[in-house]
Backbone as ProteinMPNN parsed JSONL, in Angstrom:
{"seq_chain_A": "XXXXXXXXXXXXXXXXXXXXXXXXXXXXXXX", "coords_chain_A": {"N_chain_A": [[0.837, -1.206, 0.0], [0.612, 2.556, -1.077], [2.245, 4.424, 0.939], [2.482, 3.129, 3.501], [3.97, 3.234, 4.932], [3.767, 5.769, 7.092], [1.456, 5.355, 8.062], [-0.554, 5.238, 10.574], [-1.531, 3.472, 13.644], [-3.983, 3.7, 14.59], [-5.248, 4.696, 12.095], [-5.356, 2.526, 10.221], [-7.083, 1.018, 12.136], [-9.425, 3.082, 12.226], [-9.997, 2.098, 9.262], [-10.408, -0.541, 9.005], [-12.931, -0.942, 9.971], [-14.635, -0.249, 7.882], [-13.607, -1.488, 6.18], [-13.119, -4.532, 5.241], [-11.298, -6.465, 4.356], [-9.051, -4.932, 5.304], [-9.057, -5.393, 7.864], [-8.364, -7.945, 7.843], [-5.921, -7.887, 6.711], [-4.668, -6.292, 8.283], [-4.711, -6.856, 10.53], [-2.818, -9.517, 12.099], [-0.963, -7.523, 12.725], [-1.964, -6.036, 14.779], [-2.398, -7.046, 17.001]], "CA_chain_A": [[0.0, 0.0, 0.0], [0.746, 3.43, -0.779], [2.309, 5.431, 2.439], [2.416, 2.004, 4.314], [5.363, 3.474, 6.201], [3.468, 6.857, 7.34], [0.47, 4.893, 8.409], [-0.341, 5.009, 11.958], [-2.434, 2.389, 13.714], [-5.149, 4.193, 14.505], [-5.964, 4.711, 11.253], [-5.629, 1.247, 10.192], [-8.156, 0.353, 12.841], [-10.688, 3.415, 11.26], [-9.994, 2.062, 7.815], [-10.79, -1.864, 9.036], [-14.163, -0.323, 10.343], [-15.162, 0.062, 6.755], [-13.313, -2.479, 4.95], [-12.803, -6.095, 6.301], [-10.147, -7.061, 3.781], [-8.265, -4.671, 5.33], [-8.752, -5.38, 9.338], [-7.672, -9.024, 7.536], [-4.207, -7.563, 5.944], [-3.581, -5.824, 9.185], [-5.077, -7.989, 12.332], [-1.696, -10.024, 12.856], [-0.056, -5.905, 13.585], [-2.746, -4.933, 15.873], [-2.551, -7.711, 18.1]], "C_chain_A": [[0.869, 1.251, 0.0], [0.791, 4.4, 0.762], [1.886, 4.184, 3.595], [3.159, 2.337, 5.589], [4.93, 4.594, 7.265], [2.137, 6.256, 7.945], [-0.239, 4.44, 10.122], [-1.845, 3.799, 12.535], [-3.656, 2.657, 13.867], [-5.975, 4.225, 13.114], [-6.128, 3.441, 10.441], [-7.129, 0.777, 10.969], [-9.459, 0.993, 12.272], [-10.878, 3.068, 9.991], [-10.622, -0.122, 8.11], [-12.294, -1.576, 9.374], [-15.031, -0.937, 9.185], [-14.789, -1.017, 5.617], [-12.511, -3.778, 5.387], [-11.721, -6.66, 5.125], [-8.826, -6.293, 4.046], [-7.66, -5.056, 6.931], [-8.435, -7.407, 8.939], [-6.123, -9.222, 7.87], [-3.255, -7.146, 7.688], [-3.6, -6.298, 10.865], [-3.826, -8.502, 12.9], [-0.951, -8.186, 13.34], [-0.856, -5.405, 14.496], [-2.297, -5.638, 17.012], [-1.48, -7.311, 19.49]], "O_chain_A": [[1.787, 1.302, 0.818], [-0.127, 4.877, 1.429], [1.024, 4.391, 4.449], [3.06, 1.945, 6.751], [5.549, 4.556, 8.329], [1.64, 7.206, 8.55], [-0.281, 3.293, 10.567], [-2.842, 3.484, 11.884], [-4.505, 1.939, 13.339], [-7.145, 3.852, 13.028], [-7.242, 3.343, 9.928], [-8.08, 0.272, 10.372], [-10.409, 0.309, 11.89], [-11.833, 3.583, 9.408], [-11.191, -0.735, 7.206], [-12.962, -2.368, 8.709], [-15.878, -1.819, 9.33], [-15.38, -1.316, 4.579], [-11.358, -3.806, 5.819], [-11.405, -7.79, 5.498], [-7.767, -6.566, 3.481], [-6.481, -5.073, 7.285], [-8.308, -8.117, 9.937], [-5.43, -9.948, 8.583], [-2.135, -7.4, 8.13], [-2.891, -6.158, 11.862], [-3.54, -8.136, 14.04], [-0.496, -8.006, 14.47], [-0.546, -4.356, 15.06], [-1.835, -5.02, 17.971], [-1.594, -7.922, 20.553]]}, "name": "protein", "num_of_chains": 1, "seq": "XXXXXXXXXXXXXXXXXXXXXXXXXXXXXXX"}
């Protein structure tokens, strides 16, 4: 993903909210 590196977790977590292929991609980093 574009700006993967700049990506803070928070917004990961509002962006899995909305799109479950993404709280997929990024579930093993939340934990």
């Amino acid at each position: 993903m574009m700006g993967m590196n700049v990506i803070t977790l928070s917004d990961v977590a509002f962006l899995a909210d909305y799109e479950p292929d993404l709280g997929i991609l990024f579930g093993p980093y939340l934990d």
